[in-house]
ZAZARO-305240 format. One record per residue (C-alpha): residue number from 0; residue in one letter; chain; x, y, z. Coordinates in pm, 1 decimal, m for minus. Layout:
+-----+------+-----+----------+----------+----------+
: seq : type : mol :     east :    north :       up :
+-----+------+-----+----------+----------+----------+
: NUM :    a :   A :        X :        Y :        Z :
...
+-----+------+-----+----------+----------+----------+
***
This chain:
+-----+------+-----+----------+----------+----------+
: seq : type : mol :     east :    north :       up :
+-----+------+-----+----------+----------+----------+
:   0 :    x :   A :   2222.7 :  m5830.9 :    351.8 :
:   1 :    x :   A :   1985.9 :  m5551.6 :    317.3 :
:   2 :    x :   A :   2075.1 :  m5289.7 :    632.5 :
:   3 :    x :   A :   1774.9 :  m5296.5 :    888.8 :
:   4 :    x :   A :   1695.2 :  m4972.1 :   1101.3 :
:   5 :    x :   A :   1504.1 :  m4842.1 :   1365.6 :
:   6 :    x :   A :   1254.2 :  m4618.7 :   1229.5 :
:   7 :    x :   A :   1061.2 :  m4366.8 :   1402.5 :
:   8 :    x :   A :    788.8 :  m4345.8 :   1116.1 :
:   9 :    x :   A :    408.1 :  m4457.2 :   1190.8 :
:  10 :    x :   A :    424.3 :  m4725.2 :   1449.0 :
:  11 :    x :   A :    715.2 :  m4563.3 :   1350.6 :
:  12 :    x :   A :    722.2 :  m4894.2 :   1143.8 :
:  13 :    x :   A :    546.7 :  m4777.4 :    827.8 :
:  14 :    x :   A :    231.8 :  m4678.1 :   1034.4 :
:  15 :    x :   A :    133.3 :  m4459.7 :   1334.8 :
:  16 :    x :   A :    343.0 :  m4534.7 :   1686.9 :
:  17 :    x :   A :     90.1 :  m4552.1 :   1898.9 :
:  18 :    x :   A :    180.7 :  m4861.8 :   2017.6 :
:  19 :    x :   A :     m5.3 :  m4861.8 :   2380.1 :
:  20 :    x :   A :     35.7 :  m4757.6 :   2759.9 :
:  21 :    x :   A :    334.9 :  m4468.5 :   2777.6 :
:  22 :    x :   A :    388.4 :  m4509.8 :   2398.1 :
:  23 :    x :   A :    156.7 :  m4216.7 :   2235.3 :
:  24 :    x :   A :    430.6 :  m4034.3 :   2139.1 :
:  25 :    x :   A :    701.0 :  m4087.5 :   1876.1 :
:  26 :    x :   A :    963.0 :  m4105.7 :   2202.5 :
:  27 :    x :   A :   1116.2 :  m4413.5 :   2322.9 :
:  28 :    x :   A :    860.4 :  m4620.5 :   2195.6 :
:  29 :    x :   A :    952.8 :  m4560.1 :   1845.9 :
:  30 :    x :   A :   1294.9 :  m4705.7 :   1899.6 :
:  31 :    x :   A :   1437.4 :  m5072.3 :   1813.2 :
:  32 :    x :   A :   1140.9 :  m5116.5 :   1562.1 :
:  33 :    x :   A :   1237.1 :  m5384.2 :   1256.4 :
:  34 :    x :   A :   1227.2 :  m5250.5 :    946.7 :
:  35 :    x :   A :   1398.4 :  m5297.0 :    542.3 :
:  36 :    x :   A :   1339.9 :  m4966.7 :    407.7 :
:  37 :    x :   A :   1432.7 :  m4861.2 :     33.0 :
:  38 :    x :   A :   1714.8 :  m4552.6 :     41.8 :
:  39 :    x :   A :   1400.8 :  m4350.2 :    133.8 :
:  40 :    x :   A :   1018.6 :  m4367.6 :    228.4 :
:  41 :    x :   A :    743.1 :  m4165.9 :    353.1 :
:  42 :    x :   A :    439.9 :  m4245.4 :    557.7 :
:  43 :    x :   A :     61.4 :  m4105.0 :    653.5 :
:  44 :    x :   A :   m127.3 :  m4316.3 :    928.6 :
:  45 :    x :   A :   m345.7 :  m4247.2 :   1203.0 :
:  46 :    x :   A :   m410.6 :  m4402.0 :   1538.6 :
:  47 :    x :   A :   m646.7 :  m4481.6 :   1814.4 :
:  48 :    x :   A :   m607.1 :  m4474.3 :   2162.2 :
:  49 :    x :   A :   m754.4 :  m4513.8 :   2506.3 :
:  50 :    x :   A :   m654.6 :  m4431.7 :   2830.8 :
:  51 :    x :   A :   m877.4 :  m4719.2 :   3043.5 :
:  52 :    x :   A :  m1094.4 :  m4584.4 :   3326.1 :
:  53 :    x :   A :   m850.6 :  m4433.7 :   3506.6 :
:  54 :    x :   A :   m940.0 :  m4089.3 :   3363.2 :
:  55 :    x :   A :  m1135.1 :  m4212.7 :   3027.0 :
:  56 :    x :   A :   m904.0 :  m4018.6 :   2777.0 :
:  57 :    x :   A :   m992.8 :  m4106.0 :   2393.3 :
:  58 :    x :   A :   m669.8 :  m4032.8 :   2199.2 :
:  59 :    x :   A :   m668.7 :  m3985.2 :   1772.4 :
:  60 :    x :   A :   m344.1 :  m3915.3 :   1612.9 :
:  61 :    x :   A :   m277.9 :  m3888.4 :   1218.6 :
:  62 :    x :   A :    100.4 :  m3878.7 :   1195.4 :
:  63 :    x :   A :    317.0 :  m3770.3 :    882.6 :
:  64 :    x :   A :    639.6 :  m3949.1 :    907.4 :
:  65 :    x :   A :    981.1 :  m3982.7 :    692.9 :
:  66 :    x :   A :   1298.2 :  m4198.2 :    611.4 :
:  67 :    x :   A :   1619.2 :  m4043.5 :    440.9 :
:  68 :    x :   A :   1921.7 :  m4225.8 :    342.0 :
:  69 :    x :   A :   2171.6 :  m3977.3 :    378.1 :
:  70 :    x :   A :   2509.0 :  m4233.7 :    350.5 :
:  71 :    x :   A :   2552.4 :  m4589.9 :    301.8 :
:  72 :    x :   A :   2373.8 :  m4757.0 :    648.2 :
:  73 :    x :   A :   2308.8 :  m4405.9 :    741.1 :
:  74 :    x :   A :   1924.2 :  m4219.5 :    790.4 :
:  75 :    x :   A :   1758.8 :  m3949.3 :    918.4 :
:  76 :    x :   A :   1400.7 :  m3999.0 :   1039.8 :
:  77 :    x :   A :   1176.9 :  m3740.0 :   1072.8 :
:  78 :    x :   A :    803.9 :  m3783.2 :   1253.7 :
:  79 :    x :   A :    519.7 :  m3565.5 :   1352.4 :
:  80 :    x :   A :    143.5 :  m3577.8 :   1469.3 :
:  81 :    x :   A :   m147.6 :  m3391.7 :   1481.9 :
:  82 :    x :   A :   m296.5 :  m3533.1 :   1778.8 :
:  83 :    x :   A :   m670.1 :  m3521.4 :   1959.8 :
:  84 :    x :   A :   m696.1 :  m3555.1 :   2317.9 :
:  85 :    x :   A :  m1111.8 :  m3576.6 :   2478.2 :
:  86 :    x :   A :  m1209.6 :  m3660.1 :   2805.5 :
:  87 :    x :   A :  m1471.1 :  m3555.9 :   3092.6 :
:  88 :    x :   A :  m1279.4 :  m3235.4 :   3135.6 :
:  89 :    x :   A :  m1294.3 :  m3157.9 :   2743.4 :
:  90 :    x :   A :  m1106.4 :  m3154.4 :   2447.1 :
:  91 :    x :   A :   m746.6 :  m3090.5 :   2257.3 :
:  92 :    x :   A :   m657.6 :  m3048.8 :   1928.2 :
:  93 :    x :   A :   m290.5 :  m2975.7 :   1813.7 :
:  94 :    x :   A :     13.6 :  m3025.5 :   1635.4 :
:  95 :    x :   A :    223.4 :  m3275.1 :   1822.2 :
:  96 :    x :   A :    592.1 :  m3288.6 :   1916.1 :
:  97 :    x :   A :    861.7 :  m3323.3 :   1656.1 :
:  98 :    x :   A :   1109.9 :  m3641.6 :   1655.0 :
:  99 :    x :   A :   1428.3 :  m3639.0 :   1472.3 :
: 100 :    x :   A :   1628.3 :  m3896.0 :   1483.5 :
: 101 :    x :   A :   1961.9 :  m4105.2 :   1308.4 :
: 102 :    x :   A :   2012.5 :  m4411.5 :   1247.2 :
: 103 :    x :   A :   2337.4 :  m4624.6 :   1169.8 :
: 104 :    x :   A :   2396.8 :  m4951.4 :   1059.5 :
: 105 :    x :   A :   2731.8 :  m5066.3 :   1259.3 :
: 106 :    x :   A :   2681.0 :  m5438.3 :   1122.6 :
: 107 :    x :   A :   2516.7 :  m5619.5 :    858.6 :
: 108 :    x :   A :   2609.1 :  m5994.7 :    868.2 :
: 109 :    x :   A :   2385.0 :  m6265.7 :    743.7 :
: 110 :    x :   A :   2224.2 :  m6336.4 :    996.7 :
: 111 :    x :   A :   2291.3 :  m6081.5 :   1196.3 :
: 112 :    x :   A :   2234.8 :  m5726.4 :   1250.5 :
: 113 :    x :   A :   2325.2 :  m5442.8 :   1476.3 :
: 114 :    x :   A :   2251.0 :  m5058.8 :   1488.6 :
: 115 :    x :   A :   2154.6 :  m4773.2 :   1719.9 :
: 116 :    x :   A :   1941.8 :  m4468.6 :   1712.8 :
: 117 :    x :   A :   2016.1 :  m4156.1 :   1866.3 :
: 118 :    x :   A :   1762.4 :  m3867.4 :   1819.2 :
: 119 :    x :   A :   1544.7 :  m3617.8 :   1987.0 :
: 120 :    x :   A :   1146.5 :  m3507.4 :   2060.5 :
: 121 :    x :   A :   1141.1 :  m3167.3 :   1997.1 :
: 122 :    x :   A :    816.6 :  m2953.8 :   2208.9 :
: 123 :    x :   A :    629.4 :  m2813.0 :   1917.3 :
: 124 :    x :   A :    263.2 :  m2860.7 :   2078.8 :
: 125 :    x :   A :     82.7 :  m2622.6 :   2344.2 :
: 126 :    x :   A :     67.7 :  m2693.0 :   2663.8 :
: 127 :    x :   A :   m198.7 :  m2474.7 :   2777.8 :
: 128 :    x :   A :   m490.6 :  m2499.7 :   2521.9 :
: 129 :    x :   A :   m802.2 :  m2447.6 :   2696.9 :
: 130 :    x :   A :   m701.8 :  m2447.8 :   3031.0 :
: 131 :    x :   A :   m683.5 :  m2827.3 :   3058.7 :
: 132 :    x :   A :   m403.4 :  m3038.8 :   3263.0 :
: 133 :    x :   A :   m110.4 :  m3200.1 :   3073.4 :
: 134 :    x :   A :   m297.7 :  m3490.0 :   2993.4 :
: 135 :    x :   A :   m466.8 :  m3357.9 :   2719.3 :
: 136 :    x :   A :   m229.4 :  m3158.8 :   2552.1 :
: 137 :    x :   A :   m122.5 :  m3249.8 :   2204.0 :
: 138 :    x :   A :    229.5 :  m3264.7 :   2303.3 :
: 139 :    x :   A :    482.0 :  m3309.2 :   2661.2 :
: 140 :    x :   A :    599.6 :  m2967.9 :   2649.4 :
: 141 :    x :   A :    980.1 :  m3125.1 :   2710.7 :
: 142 :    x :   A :   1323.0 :  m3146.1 :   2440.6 :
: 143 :    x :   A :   1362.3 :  m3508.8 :   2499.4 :
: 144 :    x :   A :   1656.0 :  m3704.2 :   2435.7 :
: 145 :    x :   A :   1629.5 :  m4059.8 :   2261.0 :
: 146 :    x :   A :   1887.9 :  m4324.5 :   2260.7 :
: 147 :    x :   A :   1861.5 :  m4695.5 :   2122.4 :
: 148 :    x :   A :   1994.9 :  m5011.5 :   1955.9 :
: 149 :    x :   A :   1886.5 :  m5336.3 :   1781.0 :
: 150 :    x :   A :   2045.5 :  m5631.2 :   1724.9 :
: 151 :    x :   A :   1850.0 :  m5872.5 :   1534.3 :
: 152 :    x :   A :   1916.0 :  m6251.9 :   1436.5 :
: 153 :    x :   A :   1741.8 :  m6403.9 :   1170.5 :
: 154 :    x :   A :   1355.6 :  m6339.1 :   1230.3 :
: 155 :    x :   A :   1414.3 :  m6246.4 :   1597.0 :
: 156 :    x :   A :   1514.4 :  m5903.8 :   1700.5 :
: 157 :    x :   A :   1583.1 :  m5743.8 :   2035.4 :
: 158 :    x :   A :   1579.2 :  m5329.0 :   2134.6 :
: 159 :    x :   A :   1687.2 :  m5163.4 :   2435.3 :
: 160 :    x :   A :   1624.5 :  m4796.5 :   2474.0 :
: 161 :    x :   A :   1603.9 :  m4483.9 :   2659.8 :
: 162 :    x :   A :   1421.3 :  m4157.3 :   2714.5 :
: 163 :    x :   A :   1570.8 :  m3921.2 :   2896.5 :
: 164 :    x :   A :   1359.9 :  m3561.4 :   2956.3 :
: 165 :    x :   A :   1524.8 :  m3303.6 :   3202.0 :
: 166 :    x :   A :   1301.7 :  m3057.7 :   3133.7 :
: 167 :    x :   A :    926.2 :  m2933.5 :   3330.6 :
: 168 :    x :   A :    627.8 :  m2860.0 :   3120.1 :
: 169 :    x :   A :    487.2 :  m2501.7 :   3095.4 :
: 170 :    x :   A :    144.3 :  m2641.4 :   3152.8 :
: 171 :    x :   A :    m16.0 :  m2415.4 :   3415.0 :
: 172 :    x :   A :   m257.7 :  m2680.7 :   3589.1 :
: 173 :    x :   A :     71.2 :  m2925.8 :   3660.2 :
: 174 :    x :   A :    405.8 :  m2823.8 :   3595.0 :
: 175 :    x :   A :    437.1 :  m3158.4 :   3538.5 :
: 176 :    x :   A :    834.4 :  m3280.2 :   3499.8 :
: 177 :    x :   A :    824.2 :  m3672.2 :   3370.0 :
: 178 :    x :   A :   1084.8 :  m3935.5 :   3476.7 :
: 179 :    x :   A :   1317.9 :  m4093.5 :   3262.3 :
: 180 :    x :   A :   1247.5 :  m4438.1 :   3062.3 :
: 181 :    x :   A :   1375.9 :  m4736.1 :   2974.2 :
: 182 :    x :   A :   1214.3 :  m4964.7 :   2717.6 :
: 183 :    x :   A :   1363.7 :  m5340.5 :   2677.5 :
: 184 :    x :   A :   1172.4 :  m5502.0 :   2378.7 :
: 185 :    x :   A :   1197.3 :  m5876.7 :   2167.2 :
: 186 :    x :   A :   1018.9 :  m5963.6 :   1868.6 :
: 187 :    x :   A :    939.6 :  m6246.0 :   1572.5 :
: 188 :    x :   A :    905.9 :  m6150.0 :   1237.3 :
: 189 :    x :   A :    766.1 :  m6406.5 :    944.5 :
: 190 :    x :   A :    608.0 :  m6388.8 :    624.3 :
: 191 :    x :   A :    274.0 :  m6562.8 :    564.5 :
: 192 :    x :   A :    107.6 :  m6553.9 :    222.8 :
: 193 :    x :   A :    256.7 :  m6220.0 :    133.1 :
: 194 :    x :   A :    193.3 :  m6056.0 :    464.1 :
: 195 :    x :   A :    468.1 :  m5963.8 :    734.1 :
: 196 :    x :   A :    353.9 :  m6023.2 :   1040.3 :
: 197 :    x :   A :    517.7 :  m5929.3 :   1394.1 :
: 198 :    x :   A :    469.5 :  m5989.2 :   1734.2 :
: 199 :    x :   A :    656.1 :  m5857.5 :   2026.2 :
: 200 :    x :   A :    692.1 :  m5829.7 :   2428.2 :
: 201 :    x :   A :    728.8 :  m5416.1 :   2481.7 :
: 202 :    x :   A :    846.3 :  m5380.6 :   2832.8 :
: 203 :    x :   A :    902.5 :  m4975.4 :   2992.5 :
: 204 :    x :   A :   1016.5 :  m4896.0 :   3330.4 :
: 205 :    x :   A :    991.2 :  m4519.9 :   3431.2 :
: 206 :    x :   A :   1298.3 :  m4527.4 :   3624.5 :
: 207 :    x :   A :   1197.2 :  m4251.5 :   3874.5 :
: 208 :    x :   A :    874.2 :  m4053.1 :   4018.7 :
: 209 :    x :   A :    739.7 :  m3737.6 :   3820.6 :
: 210 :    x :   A :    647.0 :  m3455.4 :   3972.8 :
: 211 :    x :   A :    420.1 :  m3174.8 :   3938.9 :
: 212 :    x :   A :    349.3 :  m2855.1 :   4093.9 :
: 213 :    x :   A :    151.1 :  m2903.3 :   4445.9 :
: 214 :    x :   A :    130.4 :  m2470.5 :   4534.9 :
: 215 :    x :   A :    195.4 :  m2160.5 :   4403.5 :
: 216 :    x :   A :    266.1 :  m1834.6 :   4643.0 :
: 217 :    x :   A :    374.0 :  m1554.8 :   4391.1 :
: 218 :    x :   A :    633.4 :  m1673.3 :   4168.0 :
: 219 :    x :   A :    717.4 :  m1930.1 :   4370.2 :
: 220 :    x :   A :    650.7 :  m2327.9 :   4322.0 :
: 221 :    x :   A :    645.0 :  m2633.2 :   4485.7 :
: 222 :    x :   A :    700.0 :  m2927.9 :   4376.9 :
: 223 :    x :   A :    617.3 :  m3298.5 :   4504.9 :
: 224 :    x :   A :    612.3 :  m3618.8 :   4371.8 :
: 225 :    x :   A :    324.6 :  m3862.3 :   4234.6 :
: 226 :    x :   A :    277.3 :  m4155.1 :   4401.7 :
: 227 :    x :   A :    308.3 :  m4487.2 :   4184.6 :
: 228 :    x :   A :    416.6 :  m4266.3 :   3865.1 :
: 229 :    x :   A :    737.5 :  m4456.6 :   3861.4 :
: 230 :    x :   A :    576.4 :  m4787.8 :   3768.1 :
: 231 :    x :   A :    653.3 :  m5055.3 :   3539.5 :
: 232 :    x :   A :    442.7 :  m5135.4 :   3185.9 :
: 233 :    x :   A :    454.2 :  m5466.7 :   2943.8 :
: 234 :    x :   A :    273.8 :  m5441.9 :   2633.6 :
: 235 :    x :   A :    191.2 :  m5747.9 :   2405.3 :
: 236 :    x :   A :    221.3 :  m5536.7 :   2054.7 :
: 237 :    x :   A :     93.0 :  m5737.3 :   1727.2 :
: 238 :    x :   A :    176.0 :  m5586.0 :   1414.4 :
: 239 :    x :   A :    135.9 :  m5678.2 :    991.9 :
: 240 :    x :   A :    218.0 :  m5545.3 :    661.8 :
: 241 :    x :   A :    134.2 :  m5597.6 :    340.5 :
: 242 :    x :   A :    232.4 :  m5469.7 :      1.8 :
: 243 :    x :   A :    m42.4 :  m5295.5 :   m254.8 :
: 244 :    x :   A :    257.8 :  m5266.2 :   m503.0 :
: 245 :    x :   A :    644.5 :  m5244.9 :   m530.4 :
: 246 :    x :   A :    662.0 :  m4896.2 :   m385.5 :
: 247 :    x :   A :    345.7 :  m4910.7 :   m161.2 :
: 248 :    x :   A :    287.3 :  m5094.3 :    152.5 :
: 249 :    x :   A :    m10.7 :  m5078.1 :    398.1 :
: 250 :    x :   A :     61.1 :  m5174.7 :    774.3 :
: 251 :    x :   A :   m147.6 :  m5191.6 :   1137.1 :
: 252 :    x :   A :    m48.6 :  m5207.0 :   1458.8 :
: 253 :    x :   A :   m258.2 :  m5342.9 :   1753.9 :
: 254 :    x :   A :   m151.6 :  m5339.0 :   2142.8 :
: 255 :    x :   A :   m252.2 :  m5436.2 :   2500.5 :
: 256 :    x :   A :    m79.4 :  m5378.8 :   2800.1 :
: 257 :    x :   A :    m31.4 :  m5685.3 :   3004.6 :
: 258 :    x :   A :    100.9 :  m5521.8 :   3343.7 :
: 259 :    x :   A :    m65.0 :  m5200.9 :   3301.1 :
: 260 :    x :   A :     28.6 :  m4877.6 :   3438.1 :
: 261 :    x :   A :   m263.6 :  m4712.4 :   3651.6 :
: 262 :    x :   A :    m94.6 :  m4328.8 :   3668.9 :
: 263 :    x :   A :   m196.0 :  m4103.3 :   3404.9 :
: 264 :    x :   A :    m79.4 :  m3757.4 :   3491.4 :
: 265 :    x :   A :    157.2 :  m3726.9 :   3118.4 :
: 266 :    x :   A :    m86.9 :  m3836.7 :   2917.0 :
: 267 :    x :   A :     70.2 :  m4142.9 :   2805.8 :
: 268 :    x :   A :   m141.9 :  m4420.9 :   2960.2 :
: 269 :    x :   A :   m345.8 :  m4689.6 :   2677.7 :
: 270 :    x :   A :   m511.5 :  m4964.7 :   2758.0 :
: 271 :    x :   A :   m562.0 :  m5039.4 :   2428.4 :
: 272 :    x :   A :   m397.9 :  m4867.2 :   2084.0 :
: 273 :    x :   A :   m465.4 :  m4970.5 :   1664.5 :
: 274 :    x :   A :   m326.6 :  m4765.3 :   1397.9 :
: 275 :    x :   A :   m289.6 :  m4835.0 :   1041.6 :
: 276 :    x :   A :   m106.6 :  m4633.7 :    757.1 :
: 277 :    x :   A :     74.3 :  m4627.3 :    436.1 :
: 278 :    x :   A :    418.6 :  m4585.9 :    366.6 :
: 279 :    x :   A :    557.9 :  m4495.5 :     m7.1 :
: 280 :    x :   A :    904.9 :  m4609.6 :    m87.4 :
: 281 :    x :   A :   1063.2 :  m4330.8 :   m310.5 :
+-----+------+-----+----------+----------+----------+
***
């Protein structure tokens, strides 16, 4: 049975991960994704994002992402974006945040599958550029740790995984220090007439408030938290692939949230998100 990992590479599937509300990063979104990789790949996509009416954000990402088979069942995925963020307020343009992450096959028994991910989002991006909240900043400003697994059955698959950022952002306007998350997500995978196509039920729970900076006397900062940040997001995520050639593959991914969440202060918020890329098998 070929191995099957999570891959943090374009939807970190192939194509951007962009995949909707809280998921505009290459964090815990990226993990539990279904993939059969050759020993190793690269990928270029870009994405589209935005935020709903809450604050009107437009998000564009193009993402340059790559798989490495270092050992048998054993990779090391490497992602990172150069991100847009626009709005009323005005406009961002950046590198995004670094993720690194392994993968490891623990099982690989027709029809069955199992393997986790254990990585990290590593702050590359300013936090400050032109003087504008976190929101629009091309990256969290946090060294985020990211923890997952998959265990897939047949065409079904099933990902639980977890985000956990103990850091505060430099960003001057908010301070802004995020709360953990969990993502639970369960999937179908078929092949129709030489497409793959996927669909999926992405469910995150922030599991408590974030907080940002509410006054500043000298050097010192308070700190409260915002109301309703801690809430709950489900995300109906379609995705396809198709192959150009033996080595070359072109993907999308489109998603909607179905419980949307209404607090924006990170950034993260989409009520709707495409991307589409190509990945290279070397």
């Amino acid at each position: 049975m070929t191995a099957r990992v999570l891959i943090p590479i374009g939807a970190l599937c192939g194509f951007l991960n962009v995949l909707s509300a809280q998921c505009s990063d290459a964090g815990v979104c990226s993990l539990g994704q279904r993939s059969e990789p050759s020993a190793h790949s690269v990928s270029l996509s870009y994405g589209f994002g935005k935020s709903g009416k809450t604050d009107s954000l437009t998000f564009h990402a193009i993402e340059a992402a790559a798989s490495i088979e270092i050992i048998p069942g054993g990779r090391l995925l490497i992602a990172v974006p150069f991100n847009n963020q626009s709005g009323p307020l005005g406009s961002v343009s950046g590198i995004g945040d670094l993720t690194v992450a392994w993968h490891q096959t623990l099982s690989s028994s027709e029809p069955w599958a199992v393997g986790f991910q254990v990585g990290g989002k590593i702050a590359l991006a300013h936090v400050n550029a032109e003087n504008l909240p976190q929101a629009y900043q091309s990256g969290l400003g946090t060294n985020d740790l990211l923890l997952g697994v998959l265990v897939q059955y047949s065409e079904w698959n099933a990902a639980l995984a977890y985000q956990y950022s103990p850091g505060r952002s430099d960003n001057r306007l908010t301070r802004l220090k995020r709360g953990d998350d969990l993502l639970v997500r369960a999937g179908y995978t078929s092949m129709v007439d030489g497409f793959r196509l996927a669909g999926e039920i992405l469910a995150i729970k922030r599991l408590h408030r974030s907080s940002i900076v509410t006054s500043t006397l000298g050097q010192l900062e308070t700190f409260g938290d915002v109301p309703d940040s801690d809430q709950a997001q489900v995300n109906l995520v379609g995705r396809g692939a198709y192959p150009l050639s033996e080595t070359v593959e072109i993907g999308f991914v489109a998603a909607i949230p179905l419980l949307k969440r209404e607090v924006n202060v990170d950034g993260l918020t989409r009520s709707i998100a495409l991307s589409a890329g190509l990945t290279v098998s070397l």
